[in-house]
C-alpha positions as CSV (number, residue, x, y, z in Angstrom):
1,X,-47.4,-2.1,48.1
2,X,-50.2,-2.8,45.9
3,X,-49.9,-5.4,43.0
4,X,-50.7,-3.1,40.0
5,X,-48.0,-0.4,41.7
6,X,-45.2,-3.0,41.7
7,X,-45.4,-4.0,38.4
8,X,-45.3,-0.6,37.1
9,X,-42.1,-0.1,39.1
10,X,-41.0,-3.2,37.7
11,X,-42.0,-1.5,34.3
12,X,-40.0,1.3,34.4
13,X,-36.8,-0.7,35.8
14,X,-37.2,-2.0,32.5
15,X,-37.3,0.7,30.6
16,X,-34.7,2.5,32.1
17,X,-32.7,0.0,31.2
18,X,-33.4,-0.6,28.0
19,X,-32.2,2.8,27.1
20,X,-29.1,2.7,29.3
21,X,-28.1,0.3,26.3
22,X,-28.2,2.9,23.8
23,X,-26.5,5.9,25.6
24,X,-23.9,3.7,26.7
25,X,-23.1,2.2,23.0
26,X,-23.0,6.1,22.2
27,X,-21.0,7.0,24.6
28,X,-18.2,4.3,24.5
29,X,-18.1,4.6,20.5
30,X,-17.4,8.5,20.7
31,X,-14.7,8.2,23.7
32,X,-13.2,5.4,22.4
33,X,-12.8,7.0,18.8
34,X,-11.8,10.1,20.9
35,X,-8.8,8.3,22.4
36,X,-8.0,6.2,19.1
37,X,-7.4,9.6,17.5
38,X,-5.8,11.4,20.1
39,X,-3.2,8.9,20.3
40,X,-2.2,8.6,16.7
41,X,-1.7,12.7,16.5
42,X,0.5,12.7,19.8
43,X,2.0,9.5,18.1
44,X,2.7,11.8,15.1
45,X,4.4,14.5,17.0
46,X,6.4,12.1,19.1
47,X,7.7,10.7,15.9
48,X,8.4,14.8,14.4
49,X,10.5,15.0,18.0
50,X,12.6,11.8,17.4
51,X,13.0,13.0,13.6
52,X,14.5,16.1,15.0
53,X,17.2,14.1,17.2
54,X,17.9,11.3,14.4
55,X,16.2,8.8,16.5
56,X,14.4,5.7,14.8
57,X,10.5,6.5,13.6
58,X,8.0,4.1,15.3
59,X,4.5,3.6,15.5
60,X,1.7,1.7,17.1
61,X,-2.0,0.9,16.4
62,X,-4.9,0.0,18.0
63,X,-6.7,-2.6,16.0
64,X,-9.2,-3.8,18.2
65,X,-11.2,-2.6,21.2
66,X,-13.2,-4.9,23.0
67,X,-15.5,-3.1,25.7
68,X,-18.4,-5.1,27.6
69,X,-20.6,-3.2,29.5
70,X,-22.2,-5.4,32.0
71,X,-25.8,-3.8,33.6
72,X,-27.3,-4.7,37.2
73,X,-30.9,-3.6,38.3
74,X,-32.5,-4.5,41.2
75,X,-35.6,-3.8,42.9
76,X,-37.2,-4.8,46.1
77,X,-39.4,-3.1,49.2
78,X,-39.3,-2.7,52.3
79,X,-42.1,-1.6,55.4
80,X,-42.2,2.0,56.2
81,X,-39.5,3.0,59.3
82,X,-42.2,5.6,60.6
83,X,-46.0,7.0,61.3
84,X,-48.8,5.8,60.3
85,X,-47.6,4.0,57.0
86,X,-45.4,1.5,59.2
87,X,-47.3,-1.7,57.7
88,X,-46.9,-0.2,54.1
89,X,-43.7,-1.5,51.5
90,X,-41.8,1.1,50.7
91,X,-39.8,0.4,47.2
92,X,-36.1,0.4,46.6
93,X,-34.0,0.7,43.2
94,X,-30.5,-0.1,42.6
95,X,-28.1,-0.9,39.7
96,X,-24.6,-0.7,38.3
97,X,-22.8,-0.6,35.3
98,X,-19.6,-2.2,35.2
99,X,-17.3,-1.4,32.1
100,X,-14.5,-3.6,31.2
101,X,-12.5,-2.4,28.1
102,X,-10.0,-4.8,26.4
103,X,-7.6,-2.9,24.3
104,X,-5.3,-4.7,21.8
105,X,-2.1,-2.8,21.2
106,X,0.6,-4.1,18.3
107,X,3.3,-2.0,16.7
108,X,3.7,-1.4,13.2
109,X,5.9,-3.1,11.6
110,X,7.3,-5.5,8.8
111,X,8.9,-5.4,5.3
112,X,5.6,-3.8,4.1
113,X,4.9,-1.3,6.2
114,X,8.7,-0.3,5.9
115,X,8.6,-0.2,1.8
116,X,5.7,2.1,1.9
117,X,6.6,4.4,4.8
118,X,9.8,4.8,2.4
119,X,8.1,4.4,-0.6
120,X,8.0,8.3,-2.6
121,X,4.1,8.9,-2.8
122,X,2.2,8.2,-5.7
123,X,1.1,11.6,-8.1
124,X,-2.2,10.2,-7.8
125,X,-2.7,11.1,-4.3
126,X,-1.5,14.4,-4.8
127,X,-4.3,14.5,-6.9
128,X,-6.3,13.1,-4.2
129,X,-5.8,15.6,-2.0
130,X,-6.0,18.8,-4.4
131,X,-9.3,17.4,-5.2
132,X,-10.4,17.9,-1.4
133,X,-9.1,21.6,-2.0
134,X,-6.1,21.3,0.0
135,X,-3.7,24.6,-1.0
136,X,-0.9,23.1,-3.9
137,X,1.3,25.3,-1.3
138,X,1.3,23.2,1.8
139,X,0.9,19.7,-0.6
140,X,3.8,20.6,-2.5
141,X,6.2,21.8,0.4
142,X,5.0,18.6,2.6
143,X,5.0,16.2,-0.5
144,X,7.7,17.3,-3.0
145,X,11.0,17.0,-2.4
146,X,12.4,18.8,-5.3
147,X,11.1,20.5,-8.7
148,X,12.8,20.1,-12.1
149,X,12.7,22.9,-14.2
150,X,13.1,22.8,-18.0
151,X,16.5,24.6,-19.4
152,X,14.6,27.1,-21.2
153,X,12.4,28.0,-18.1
154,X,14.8,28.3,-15.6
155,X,16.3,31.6,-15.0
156,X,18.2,34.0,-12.6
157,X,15.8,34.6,-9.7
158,X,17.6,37.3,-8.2
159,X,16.8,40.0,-11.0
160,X,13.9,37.8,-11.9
161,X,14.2,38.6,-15.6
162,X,10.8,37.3,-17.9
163,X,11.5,34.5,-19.8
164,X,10.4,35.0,-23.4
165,X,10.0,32.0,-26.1
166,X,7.7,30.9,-28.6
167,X,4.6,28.9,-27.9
168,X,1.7,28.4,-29.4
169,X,-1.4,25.9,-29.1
170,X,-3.9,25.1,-31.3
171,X,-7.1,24.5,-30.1
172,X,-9.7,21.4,-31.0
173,X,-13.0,22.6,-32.2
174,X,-15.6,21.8,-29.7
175,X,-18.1,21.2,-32.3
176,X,-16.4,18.2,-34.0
177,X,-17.1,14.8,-32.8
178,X,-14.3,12.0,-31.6
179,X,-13.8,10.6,-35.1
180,X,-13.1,13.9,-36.6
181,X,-10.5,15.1,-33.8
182,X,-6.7,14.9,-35.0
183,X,-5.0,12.2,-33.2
184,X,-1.6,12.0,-31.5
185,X,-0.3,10.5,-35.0
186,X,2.2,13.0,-36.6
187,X,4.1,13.6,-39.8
188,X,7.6,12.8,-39.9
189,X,8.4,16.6,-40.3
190,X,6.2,17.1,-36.5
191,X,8.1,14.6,-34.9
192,X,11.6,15.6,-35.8
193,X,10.1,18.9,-33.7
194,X,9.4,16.9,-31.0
195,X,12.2,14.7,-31.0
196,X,14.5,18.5,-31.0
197,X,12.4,19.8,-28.6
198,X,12.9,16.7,-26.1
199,X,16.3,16.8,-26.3
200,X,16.5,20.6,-25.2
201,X,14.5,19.4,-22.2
202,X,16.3,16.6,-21.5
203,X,19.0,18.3,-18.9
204,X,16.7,19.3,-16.6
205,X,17.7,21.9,-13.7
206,X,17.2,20.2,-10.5
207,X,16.1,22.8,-7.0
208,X,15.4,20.8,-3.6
209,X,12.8,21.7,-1.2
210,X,15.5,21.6,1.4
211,X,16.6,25.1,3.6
212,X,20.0,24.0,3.9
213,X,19.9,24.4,-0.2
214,X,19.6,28.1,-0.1
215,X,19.0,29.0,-3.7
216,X,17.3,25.6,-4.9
217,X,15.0,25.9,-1.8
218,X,13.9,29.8,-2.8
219,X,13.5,28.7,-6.5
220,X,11.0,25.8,-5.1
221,X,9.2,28.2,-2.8
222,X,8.3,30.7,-5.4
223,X,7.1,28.0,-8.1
224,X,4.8,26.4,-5.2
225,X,3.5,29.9,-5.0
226,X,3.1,30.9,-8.2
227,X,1.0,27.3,-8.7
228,X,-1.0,28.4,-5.7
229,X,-2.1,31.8,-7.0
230,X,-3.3,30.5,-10.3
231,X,-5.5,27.8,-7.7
232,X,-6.7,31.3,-5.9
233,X,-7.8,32.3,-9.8
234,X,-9.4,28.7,-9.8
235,X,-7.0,28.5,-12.9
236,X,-5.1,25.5,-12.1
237,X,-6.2,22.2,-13.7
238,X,-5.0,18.9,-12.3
239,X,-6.0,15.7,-14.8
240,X,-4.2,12.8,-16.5
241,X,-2.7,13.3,-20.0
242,X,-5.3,11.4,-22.6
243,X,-3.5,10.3,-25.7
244,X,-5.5,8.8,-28.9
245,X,-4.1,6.6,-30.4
246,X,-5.0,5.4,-34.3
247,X,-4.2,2.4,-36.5
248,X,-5.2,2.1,-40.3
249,X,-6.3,-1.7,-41.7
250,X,-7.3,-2.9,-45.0
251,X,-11.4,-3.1,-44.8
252,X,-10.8,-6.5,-46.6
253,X,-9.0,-8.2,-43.7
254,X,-11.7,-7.6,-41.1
255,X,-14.5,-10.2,-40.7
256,X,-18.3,-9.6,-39.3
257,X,-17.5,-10.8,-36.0
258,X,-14.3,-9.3,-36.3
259,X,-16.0,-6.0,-36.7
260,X,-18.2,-6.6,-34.0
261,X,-14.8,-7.4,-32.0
262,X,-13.6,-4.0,-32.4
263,X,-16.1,-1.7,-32.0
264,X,-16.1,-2.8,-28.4
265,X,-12.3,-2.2,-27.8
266,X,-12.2,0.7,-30.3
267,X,-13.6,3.7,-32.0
268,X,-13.9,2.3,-36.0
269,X,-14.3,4.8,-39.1
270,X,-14.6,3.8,-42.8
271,X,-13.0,5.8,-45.4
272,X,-14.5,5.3,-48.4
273,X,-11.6,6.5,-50.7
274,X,-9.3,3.6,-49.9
275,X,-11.2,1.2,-48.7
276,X,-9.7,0.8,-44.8
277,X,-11.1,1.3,-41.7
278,X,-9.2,3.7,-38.6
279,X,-8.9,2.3,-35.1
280,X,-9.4,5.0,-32.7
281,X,-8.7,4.5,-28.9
282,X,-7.9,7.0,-25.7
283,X,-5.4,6.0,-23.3
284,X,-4.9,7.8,-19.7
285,X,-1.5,9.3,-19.5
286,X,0.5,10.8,-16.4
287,X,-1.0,13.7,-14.2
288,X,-0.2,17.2,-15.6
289,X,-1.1,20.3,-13.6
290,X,-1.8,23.1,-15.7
291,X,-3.3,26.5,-15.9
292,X,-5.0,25.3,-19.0
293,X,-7.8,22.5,-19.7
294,X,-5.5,19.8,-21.0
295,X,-8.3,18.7,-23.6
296,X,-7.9,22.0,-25.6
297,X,-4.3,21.0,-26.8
298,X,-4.0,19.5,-29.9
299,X,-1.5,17.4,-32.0
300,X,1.7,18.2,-31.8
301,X,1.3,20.4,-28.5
302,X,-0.1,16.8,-26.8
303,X,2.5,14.8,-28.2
304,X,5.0,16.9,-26.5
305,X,3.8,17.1,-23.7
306,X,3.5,13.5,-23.6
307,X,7.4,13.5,-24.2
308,X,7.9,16.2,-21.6
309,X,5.9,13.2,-19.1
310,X,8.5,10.8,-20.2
311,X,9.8,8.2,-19.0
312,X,6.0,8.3,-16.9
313,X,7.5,7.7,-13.3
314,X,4.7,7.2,-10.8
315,X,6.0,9.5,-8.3
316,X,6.9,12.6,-10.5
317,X,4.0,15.2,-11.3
318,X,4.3,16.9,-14.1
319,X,3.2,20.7,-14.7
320,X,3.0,23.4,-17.4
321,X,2.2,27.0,-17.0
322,X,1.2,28.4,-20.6
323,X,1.8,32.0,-21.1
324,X,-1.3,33.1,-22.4
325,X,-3.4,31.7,-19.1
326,X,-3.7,33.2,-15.2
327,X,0.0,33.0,-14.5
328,X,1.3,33.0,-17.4
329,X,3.7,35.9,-16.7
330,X,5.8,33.5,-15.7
331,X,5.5,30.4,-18.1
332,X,7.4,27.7,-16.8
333,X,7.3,23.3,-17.4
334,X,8.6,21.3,-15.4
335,X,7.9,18.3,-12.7
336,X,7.7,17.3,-9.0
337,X,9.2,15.0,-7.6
338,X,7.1,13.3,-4.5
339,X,8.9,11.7,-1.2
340,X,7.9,9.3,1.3
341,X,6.5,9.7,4.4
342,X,9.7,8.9,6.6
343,X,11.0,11.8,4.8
344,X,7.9,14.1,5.2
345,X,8.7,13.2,9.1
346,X,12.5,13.7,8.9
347,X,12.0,17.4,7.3
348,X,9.5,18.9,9.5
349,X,11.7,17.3,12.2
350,X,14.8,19.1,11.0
351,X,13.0,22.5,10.3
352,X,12.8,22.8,14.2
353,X,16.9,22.4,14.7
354,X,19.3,22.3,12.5
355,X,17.8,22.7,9.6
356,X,14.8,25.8,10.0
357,X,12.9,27.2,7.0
358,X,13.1,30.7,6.6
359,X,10.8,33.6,5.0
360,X,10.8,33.3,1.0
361,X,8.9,35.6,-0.9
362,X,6.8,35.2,-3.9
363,X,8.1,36.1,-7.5
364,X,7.6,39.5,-9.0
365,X,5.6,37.3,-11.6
366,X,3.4,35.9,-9.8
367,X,-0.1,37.0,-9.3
368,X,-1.4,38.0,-6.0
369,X,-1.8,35.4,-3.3
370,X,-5.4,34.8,-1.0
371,X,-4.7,37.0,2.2
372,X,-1.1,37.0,1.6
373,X,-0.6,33.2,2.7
374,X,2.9,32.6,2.3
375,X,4.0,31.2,6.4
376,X,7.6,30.5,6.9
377,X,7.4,26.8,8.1
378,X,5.6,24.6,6.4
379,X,4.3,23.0,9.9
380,X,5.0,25.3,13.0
381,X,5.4,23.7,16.1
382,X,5.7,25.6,19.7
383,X,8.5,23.5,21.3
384,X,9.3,24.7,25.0
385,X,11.1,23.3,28.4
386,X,7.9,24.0,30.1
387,X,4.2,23.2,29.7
388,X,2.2,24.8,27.2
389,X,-0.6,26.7,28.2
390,X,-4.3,26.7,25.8
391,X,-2.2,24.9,23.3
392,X,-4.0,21.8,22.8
393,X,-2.5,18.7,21.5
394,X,0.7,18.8,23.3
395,X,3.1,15.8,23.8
396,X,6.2,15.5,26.2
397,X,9.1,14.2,24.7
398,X,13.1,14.7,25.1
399,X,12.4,16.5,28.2
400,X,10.5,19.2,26.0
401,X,6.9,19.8,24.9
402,X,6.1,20.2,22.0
403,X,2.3,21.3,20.6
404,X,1.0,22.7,17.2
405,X,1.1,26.5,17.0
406,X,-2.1,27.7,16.7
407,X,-1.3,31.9,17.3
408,X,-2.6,33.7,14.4
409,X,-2.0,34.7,11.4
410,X,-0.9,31.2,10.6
411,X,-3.6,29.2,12.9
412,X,-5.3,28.2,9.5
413,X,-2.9,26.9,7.9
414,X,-1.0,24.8,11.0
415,X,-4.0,22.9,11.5
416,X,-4.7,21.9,7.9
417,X,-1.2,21.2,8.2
418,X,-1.4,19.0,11.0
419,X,-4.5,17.3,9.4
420,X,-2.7,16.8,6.6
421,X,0.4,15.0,8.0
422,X,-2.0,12.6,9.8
423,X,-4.4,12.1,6.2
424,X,-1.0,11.1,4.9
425,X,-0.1,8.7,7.9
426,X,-3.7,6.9,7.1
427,X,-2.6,6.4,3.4
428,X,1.0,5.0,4.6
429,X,0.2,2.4,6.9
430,X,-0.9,-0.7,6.0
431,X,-3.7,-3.2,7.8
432,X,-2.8,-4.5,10.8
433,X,-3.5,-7.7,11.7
434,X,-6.5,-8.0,13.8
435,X,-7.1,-10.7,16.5
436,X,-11.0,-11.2,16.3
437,X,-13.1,-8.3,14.7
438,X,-13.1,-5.1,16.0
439,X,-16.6,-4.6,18.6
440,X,-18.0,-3.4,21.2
441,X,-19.9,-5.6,23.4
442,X,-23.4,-5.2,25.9
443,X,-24.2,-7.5,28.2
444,X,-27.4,-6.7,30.1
């Protein structure tokens, strides 16, 4: 072989691999993501199964993937076997790749991991979630665990009678500017309303998102509904509670820097007629879902619903329906009550034995659903003594199979579902500890 014909060979070897390098990083980050994945879902319906037979919950993760790729090339020549090219070299290629994966496997566990996987979920990732326009149907039956209903809202839902009481906002004028906006301060004679109007709410009527509770779980089913057709109106608002607050001080008693001091912590007005200066200042409240922007209320409306929020516990979401709003056939105040994960798992566990969900429609009150989309089980999973055919992610387990239904009509909503449980699973667990950082290694 000639000298300028061998180094181009040569050439090429190098080349080729040079972009073996590449592919193969490509390759092994999308398989081994692939598998990560994979085994966290089955993990999550393995854990459904043991919910469903009272068995302990368990997990594992895989924190760190080590994979080293090593790459051989080799070229050489050798004379021609036949004819008249016998006293020629005739070149020869080989290689390998060699891929040696090192997986590290740990389960998860400890007093942290435990406290949040029993831990109720805070309302702010209910907000989270509705944000990344999940239906308030399927976060609310996966989430909630019950919904407390205010005395004067609560009524018999087999005649499904309308509620009738007196409510009325009023409304800040858009034009005016922070200073001029009435506060959250109120006359004596506004907050013995309040304070009368708290006390009505205080015995609150409690209905659990639970089958076995027949006529607490229908009452929760046809409030997560009526919620989700106001979101079908894009009606439903879902933002913290602002509150301003305001404190009066003698103009006397406040120094230049003094000033200085509070115009960064506060909003200050003079009034010229006594000589003071107001404090203004906005504080973030609870979450409140409404079917109403929440900055329109004024007042005394804001003040109670600030007591309606109160005591402000984390895991509680608060909601009012006003009647003269998309939905507001059936006005209604009340709150959610979040649960933890382990419970999220024992639930959809249970709905596949002992304790099924069952068909609930929607109030006469409510406004018209998207497509009707109202499934009976909140996740619906095909369980069966034999294998499952087409049905994707299946898992074996308790001498059953068990795979997410995916059968139309409710196809849709299963696999949001499904990608829901596992969105919640990611904001559960907590960071393992890894043994070196996480990489994939190429050796050439």
């Amino acid at each position: 072989m000639k000298p300028t014909k061998l180094i181009s060979f040569l050439f090429i070897i190098f080349l080729l691999s040079g972009c073996l390098s590449p592919l193969t990083l490509n390759r092994a980050v999308i398989v081994y993501d692939d598998a990560v994945t994979k085994a966290e879902s089955e993990q999550l319906l393995i854990n459904i199964a043991r919910a469903q037979h009272h068995e302990p919950i368990h997990f594992t993760r895989v924190p760190n993937i080590a994979a080293t790729f090593d790459f051989r090339m080799n070229a050489g020549g050798t004379p021609a076997l036949t004819g008249d090219s016998g006293g020629l070299l005739m070149p020869l290629f080989g290689g390998s790749i060699a891929e040696n994966p090192t997986f590290t496997i740990i389960p998860i566990e400890g007093e942290e991991f435990t406290k949040r996987l029993l831990t109720p979920f805070h309302q702010s990732k209910l907000t989270l979630l509705l944000r990344q326009h999940f239906d308030v149907d399927l976060l609310l039956r996966m989430m909630a665990q019950e919904v407390h209903l205010h005395p004067h809202h609560s009524h018999d839902m087999e005649n499904s009678a309308p509620v009738h009481f007196e409510r009325h906002f009023r409304f800040k004028r858009r034009h005016r500017n922070a200073l001029d906006r009435a506060t959250i301060e109120l006359t004596k004679e506004q907050a013995s309303r309040v304070r009368t109007r708290s006390q009505r709410h205080q015995k609150r009527v409690t209905y659990h998102n639970n089958p076995s509770d027949k006529s607490g779980y229908e009452i929760f089913r046809k409030v997560a509904l009526h919620l989700s057709a106001i979101q079908d109106q894009k009606q439903l608002y879902v933002e913290p509670l602002t509150f301003e607050r305001s404190w009066t001080i003698p103009a006397a008693s406040v120094s230049a820097e003094g000033f200085q001091a509070l115009e960064k912590e506060f909003t200050v007005r003079y009034n010229a007629e006594d000589s003071t200066y107001t404090l203004s200042k906005q504080s973030l409240g609870p979450i409140l879902i409404t079917n109403y922007d929440p900055d329109i209320v004024c007042c005394e409306e804001r003040a109670e619903l600030f007591e309606m929020t109160s005591p402000w516990i984390t895991h509680d979401v608060a909601f009012d329906i006003h009647p003269d709003y998309a939905g507001g056939d059936w006005p209604i105040q009340g709150s959610f009550r979040l649960r933890s994960f382990h419970s999220i798992l024992n639930f959809l566990g249970h709905a596949l034995g002992e304790n099924p969900e069952y068909d609930i429609e929607k109030d006469a009150r409510t406004p018209p659903i998207a497509h009707d989309e109202n499934p009976r089980m909140t996740l619906d999973l095909k369980v069966s003594d034999t294998p499952l055919s087409g049905a994707g992610l299946t898992i074996k387990s308790h001498d059953k199979y068990y795979a997410i239904n995916t059968a139309e009509p409710d196809a849709h909503w299963n696999r949001n579902a499904f990608q829901l449980l596992y969105i919640l699973f990611r904001m559960t667990i907590t960071d393992a500890p890894l043994f070196g950082a996480p990489s994939i290694t190429i050796a050439k």
